[in-house]
ZAKELO-960832 format. One record per residue (C-alpha): residue number from 1; x, y, z. Coordinates in nm, 3 decimals, padded with zeros to 5 digits. Layout:
BEGIN
{nr->NUM&px->X&py->Y&pz->Z} $
...
REM end
This chain:
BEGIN
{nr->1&px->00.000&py->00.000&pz->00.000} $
{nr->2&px->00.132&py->00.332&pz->-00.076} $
{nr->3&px->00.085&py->00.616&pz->00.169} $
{nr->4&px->00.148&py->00.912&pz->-00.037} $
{nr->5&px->-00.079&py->01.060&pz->-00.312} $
{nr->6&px->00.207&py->01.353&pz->-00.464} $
{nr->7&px->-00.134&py->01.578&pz->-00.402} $
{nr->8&px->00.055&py->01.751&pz->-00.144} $
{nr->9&px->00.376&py->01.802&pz->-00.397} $
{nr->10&px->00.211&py->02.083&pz->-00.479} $
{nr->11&px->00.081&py->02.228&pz->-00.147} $
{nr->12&px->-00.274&py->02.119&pz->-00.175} $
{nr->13&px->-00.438&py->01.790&pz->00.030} $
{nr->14&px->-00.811&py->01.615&pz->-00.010} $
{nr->15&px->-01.081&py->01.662&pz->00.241} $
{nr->16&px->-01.371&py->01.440&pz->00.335} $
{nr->17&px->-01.601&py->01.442&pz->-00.005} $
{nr->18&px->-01.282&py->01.506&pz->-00.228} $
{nr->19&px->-01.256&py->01.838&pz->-00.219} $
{nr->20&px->-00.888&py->01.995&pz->-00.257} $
{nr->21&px->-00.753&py->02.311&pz->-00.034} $
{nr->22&px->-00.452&py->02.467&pz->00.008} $
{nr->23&px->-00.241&py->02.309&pz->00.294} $
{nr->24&px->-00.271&py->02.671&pz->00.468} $
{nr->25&px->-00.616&py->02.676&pz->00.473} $
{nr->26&px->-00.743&py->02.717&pz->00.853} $
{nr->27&px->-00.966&py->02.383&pz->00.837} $
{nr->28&px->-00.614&py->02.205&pz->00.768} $
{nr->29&px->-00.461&py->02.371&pz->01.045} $
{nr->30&px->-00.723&py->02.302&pz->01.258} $
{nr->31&px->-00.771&py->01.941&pz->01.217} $
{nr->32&px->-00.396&py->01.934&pz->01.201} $
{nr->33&px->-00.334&py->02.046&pz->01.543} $
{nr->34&px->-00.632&py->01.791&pz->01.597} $
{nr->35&px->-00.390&py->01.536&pz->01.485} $
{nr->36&px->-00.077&py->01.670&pz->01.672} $
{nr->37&px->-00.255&py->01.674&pz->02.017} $
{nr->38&px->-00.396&py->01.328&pz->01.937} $
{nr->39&px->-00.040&py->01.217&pz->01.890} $
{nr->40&px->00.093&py->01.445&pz->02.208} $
{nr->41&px->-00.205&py->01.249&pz->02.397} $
{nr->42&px->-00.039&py->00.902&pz->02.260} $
{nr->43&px->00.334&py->01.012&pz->02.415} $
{nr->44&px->00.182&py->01.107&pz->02.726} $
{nr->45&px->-00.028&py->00.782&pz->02.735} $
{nr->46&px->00.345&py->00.628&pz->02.741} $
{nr->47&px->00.382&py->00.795&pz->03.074} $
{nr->48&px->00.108&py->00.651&pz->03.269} $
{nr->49&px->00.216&py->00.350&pz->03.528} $
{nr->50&px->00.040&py->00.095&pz->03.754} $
{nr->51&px->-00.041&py->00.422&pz->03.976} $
{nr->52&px->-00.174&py->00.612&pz->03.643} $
{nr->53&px->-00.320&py->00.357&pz->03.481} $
{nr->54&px->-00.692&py->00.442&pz->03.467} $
{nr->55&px->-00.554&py->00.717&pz->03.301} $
{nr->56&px->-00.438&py->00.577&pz->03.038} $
{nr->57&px->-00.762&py->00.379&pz->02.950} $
{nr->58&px->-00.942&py->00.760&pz->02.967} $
{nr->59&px->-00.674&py->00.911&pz->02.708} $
{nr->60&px->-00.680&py->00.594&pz->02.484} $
{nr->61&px->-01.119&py->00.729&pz->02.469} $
{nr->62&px->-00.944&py->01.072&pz->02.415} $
{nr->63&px->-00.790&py->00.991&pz->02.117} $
{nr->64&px->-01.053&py->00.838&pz->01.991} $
{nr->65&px->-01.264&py->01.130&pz->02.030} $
{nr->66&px->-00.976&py->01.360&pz->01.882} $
{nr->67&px->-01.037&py->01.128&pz->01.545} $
{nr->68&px->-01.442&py->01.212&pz->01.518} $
{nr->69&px->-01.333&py->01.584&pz->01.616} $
{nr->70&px->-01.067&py->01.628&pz->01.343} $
{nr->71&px->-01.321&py->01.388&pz->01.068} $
{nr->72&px->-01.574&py->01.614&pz->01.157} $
{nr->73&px->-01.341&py->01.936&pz->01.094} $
{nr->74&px->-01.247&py->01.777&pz->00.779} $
{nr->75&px->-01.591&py->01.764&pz->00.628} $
{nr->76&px->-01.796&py->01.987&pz->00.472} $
{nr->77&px->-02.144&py->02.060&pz->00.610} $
{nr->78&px->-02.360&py->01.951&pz->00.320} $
{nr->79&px->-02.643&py->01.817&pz->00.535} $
{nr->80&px->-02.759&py->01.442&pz->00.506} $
{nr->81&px->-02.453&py->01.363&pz->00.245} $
{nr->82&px->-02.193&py->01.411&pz->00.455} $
{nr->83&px->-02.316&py->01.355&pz->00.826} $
{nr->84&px->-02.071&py->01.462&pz->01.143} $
{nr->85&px->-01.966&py->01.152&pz->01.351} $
{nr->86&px->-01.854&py->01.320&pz->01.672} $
{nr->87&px->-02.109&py->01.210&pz->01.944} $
{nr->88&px->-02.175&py->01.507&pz->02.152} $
{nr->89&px->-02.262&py->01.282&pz->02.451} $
{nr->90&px->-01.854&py->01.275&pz->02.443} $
{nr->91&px->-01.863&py->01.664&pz->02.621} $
{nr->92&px->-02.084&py->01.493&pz->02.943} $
{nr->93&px->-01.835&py->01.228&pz->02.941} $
{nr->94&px->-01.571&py->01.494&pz->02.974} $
{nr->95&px->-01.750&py->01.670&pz->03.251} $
{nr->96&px->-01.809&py->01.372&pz->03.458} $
{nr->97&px->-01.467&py->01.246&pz->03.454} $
{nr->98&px->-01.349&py->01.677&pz->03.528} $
{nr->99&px->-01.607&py->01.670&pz->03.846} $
{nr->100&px->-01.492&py->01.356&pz->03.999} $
{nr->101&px->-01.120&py->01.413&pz->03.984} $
{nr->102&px->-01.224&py->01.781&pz->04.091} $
{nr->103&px->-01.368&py->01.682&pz->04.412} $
{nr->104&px->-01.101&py->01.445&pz->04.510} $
{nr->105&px->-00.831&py->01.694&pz->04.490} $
{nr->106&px->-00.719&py->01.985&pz->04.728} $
{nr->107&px->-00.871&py->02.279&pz->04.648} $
{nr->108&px->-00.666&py->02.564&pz->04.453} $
{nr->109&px->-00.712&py->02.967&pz->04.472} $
{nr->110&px->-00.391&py->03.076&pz->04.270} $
{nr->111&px->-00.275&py->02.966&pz->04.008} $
{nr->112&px->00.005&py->02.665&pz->03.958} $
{nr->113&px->00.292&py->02.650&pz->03.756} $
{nr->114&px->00.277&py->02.334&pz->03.502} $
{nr->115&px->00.511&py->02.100&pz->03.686} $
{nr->116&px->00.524&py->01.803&pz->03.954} $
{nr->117&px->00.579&py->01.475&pz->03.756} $
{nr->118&px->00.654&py->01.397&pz->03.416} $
{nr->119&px->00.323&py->01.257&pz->03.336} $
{nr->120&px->00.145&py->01.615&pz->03.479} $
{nr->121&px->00.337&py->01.793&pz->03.281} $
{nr->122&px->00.260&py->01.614&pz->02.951} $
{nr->123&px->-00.055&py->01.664&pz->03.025} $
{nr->124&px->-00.004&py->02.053&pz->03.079} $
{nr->125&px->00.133&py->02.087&pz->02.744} $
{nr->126&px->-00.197&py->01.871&pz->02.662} $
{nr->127&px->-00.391&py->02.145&pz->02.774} $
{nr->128&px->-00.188&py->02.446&pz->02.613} $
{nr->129&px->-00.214&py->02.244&pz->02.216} $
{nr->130&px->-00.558&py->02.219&pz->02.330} $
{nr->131&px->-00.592&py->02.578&pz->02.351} $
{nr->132&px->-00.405&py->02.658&pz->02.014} $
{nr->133&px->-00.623&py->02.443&pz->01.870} $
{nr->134&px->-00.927&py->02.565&pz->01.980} $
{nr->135&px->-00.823&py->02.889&pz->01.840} $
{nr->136&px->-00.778&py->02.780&pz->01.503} $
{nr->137&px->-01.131&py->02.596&pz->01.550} $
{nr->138&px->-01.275&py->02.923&pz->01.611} $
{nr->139&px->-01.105&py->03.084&pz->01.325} $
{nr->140&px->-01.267&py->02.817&pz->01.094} $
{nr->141&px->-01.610&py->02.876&pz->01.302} $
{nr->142&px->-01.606&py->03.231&pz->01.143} $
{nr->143&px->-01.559&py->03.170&pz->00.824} $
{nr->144&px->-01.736&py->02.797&pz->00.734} $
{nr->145&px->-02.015&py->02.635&pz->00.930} $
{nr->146&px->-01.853&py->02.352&pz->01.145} $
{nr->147&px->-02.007&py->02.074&pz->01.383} $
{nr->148&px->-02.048&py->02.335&pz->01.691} $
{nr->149&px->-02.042&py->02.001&pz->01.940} $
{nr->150&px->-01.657&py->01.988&pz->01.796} $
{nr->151&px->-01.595&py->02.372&pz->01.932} $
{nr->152&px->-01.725&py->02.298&pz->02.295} $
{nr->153&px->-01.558&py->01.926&pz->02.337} $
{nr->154&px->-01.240&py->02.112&pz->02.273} $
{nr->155&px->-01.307&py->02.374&pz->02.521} $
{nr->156&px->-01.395&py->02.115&pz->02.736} $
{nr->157&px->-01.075&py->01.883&pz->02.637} $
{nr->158&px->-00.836&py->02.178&pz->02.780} $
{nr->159&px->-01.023&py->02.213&pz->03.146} $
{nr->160&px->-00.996&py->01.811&pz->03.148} $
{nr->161&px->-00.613&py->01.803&pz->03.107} $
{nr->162&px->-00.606&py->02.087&pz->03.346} $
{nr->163&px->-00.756&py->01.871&pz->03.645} $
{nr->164&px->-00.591&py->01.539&pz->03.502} $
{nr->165&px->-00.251&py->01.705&pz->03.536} $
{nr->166&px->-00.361&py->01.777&pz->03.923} $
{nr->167&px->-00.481&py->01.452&pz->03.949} $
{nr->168&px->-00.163&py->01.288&pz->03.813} $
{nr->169&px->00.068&py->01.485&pz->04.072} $
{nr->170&px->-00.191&py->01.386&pz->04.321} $
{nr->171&px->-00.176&py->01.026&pz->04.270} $
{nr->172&px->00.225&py->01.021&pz->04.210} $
{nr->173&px->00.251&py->01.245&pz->04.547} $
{nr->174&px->00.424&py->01.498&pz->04.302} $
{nr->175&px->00.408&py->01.866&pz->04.464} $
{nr->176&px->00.218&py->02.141&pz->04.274} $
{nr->177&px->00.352&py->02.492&pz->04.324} $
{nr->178&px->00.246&py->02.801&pz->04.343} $
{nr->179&px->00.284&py->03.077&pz->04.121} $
{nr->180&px->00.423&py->03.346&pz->04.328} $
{nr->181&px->00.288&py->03.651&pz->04.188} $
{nr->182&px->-00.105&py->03.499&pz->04.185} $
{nr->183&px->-00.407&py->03.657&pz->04.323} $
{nr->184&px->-00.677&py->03.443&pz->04.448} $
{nr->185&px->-00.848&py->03.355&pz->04.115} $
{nr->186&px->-00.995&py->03.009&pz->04.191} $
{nr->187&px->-01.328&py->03.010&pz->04.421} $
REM end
């Protein structure tokens, strides 16, 4: 089987339906940074341990979900032709698993550096592709209707490495710290 096309040769790729764009165009870059967090969420799956491991099993559904999000991104809306796959039950999932870590970990009121063990911080810089991500998502919200369920898992998918990394230096015993300068910003 051969994996390349020589479509991109010339700085143009396929989307879902056939369609050919530029390899600058913002739904590229957005479902590209889909695929680089899905494959930053992989690396950091590496991380997890016998201590970590239900972890793991929750970022292995993670990238799964990254796949529908980034198919989606890669469609065109044309109603009934091309139908969106991500299941939008996915965001209560998220929530869930955000509230139950939440209330088993000390309360914050400043903010925390990204640090403690190796695992949090893979899952801090989780969180910060996350973000970048969800910026180019909103750039291609502007400008082309998109599967809004995508927008808010993604929003969603940065709060949940947020408490993960927490939870990760919680269950390693890994100290969080401070930033110095913080107000209290977390009630």
């Amino acid at each position: 089987m051969k994996i390349y096309t020589k479509t991109g040769d010339l700085g143009q790729t396929k989307i879902v339906g056939g369609k050919i764009l530029p390899k600058n165009n913002i739904r590229i870059k957005a479902y590209g940074g889909i695929d680089e967090l899905n494959s930053w969420v992989g690396y950091t799956r590496s991380l997890t341990n016998k201590t970590t491991n239900e972890l793991d099993k929750e970022l292995e559904e993670v990238q799964q979900l990254l796949f529908d999000c980034g198919k989606d991104l890669a469609t065109l809306d044309r109603g009934e032709q091309n139908k969106f796959i991500f299941n939008p039950d996915s965001i209560s999932w998220l929530e869930q698993s955000i509230d139950s870590k939440s209330q088993q970990l000390p309360a914050i009121s400043k903010f925390i550096l990204p640090a403690g063990s190796q695992l949090a911080s893979a899952l801090q810089v989780a969180r910060t592709i996350t973000r970048r991500v969800e910026r180019d998502v909103v750039e291609l919200k502007q400008k082309e209707k998109i599967n809004p369920k995508v927008l808010i898992f993604i929003n969603r998918l940065s709060d949940y490495f947020f408490i993960n990394a927490r939870y990760a230096n919680y269950l390693l015993k890994s100290k969080e710290t401070f930033y110095r300068n913080s107000k209290n910003v977390f009630k």
